[in-house]
C-alpha positions in Angstrom: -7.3 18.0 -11.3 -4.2 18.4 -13.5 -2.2 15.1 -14.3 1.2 15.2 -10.9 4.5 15.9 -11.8 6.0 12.3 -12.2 7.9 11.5 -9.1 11.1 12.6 -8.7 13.8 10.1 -7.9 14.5 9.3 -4.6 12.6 8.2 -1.6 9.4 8.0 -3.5 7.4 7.4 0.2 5.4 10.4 0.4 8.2 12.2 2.5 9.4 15.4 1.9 12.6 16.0 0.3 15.4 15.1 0.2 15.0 11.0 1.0 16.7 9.7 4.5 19.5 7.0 3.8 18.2 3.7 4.3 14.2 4.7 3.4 14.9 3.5 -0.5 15.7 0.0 -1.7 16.2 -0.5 -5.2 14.3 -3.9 -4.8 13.0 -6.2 -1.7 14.5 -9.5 -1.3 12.5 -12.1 -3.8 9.5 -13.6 -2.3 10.4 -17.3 -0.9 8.6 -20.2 -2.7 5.3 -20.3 -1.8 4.7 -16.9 -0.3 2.7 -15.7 -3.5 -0.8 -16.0 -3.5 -0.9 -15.5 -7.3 1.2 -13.8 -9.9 -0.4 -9.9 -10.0 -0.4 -10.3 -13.8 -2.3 -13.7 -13.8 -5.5 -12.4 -11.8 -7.8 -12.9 -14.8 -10.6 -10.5 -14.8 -13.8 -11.9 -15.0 -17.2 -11.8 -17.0 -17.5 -8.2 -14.7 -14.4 -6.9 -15.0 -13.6 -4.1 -17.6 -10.6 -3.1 -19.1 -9.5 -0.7 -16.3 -8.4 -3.2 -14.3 -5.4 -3.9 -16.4 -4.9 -0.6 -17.7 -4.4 0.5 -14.0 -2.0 -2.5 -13.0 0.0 -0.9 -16.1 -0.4 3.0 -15.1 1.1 2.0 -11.8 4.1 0.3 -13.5 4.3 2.9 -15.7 4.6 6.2 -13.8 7.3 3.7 -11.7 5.5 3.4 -8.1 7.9 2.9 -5.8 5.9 0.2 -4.0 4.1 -1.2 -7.4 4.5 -4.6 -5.8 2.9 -3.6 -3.0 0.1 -2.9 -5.1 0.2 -5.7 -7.1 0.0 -7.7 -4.4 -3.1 -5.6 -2.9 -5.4 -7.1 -5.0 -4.6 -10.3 -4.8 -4.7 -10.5 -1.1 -8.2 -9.2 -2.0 -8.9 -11.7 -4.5 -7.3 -14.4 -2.3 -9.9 -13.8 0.8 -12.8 -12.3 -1.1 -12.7 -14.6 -4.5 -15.8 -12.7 -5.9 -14.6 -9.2 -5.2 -15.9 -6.2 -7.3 -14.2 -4.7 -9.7 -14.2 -1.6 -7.5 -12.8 -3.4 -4.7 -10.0 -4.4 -7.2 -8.9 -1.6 -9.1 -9.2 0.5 -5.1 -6.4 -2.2 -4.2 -4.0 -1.6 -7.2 -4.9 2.4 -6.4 -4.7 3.0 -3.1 -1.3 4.2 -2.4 -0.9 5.7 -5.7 -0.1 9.4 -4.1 3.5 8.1 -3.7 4.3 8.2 -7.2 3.9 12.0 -7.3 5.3 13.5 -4.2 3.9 16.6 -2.6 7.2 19.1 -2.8 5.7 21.2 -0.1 4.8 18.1 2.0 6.2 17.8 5.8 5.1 14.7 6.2 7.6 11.5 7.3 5.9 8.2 7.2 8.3 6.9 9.3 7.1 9.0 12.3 3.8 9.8 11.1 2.4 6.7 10.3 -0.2 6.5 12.9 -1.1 10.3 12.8 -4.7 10.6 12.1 -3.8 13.3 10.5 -1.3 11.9 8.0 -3.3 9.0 6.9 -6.3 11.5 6.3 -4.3 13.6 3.9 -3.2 10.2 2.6 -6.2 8.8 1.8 -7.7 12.2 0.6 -4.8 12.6 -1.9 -4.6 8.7 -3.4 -8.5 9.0 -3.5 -8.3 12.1 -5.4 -5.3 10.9 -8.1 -7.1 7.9 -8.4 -10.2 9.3 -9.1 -8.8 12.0 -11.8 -7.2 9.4 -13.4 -10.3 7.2 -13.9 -12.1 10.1 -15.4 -9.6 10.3 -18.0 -10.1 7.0 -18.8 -13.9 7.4 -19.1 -15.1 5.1 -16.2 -18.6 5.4 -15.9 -19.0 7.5 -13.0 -20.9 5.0 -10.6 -17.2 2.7 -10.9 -15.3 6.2 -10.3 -17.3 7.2 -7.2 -17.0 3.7 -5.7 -13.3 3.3 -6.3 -13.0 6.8 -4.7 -14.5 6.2 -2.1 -13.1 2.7 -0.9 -9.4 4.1 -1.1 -10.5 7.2 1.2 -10.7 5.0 3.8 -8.3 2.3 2.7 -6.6 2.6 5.9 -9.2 2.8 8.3 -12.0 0.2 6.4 -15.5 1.2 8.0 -17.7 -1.3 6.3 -17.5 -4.9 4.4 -15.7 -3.9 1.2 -13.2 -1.4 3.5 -12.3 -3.4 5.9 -11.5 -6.4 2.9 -8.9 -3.4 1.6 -7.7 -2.7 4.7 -6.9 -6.3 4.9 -5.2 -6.9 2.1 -3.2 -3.6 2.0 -1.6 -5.2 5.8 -1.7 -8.5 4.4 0.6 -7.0 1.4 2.4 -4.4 3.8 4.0 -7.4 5.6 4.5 -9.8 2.8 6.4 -6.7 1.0 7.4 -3.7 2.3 9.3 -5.2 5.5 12.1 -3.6 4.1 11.1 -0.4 3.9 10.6 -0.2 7.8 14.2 -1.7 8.2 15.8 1.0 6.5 13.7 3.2 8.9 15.2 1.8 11.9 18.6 1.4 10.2 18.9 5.1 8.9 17.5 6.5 12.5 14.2 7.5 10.8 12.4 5.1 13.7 13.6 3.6 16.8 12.9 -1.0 16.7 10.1 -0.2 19.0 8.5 1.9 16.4 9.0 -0.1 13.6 7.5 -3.2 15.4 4.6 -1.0 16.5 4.3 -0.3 12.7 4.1 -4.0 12.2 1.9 -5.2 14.9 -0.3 -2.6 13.8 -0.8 -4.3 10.2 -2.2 -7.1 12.4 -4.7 -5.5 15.0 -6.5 -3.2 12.6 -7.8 -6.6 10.5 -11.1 -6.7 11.2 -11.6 -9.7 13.6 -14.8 -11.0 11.5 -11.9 -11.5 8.6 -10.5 -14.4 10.5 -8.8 -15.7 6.9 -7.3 -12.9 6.9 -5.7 -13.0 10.1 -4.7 -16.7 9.9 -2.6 -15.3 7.2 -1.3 -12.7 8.0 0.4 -13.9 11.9 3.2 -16.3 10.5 4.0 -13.0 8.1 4.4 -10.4 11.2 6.2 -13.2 13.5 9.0 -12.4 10.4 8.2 -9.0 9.9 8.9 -8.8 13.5 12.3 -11.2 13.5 13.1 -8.4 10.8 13.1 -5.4 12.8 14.7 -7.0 15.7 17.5 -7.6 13.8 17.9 -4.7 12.3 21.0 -2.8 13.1 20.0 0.5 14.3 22.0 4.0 13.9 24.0 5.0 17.1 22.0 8.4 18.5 24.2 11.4 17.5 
């Protein structure tokens, strides 16, 4: 597969052109004190850890993600319930949403409305699994790592077995802890009505698997905010 177009400036969520006032935020608000597991850049790799795992935390900075924090933060979360994660498992979390840097021009698509459309998240999945996987090729990954990384981000939003359901985790966990904003600006530029955007956020909850109770403990005092958040956001008059 031929190396995407970098993304154009604008929404940079996967939507099609051009963006909806309100969907992008130069920057979220800064994390309060103590709300950071660890810095992304201070997750040492260990003994079994290569040097893909950096070089992708530094692809995704360098094509300028729009959520790159969210990724970031991904692996952490990982990291943070699952101490002795893979290096699959950990370069899949700083991957998985990596479609969003290069938009699909011919994409109808809104994430704001489409969010839980089976349909949607399958050609999500699909297309992150398949930049990812290009990309690792071209770094020369042995192909074992690239058909495991692949494969973990395929399902990244639906998890399916023990490693999945980790991501899955920690892509909510991170969803809450950063991209709250994002979901404001749906309800504030009419994208989605408060009732959607708290569905969106409830959602991040109930799809942890309830064997990751960790994960859960976490993550409730994060959507009783998230929640606050939408609430409060002021939505645009119909019409």
């Amino acid at each position: 597969m031929s190396d995407p177009r970098p993304a154009a400036a604008g929404d940079h969520v996967s939507d099609p052109p051009p963006a909806a006032p309100g969907d992008h935020v130069s920057d979220p608000p800064p994390a309060a004190p103590g709300d950071h597991v660890s810095d992304p850049l201070l997750a040492t790799p260990g003994d079994h850890v290569s040097d893909l795992l950096p070089a992708a935390r530094a692809w995704v900075q360098a094509v300028d993600h729009p959520h790159a924090r969210h990724l970031l933060r991904t692996e952490d979360w990982v990291v943070e319930i699952e101490p002795d994660a893979s290096e699959r498992l950990r370069i899949a979390a700083v991957l998985h949403d990596i479609e969003r840097a290069f938009p699909d021009p011919e994409a109808t698509w809104d994430s704001a409305r489409d969010w839980d459309s089976a349909a949607y998240n399958r050609w999500h999945q699909d297309r992150c699994a398949d930049i990812a996987a290009d990309w690792l090729r071209r770094q020369a990954a042995p192909p074992e790592l690239v058909e495991g990384v692949e494969r973990l981000i395929r399902v990244h939003e639906e998890g399916g077995w023990p490693e999945a359901d980790l991501l899955q985790a920690a892509d909510s966990l991170s969803f809450l802890e950063t991209l709250v904003y994002l979901v404001v600006g749906w309800i504030e530029s009419g994208r989605a009505t408060r009732e959607r955007g708290a569905a969106k956020m409830q959602n991040s909850v109930d799809r942890i698997n309830p064997d990751l109770e960790r994960a859960r403990e976490l993550a409730e005092p994060m959507l009783r905010d998230a929640l606050v958040a939408v609430e409060s956001a002021p939505a645009r008059a119909a019409g």
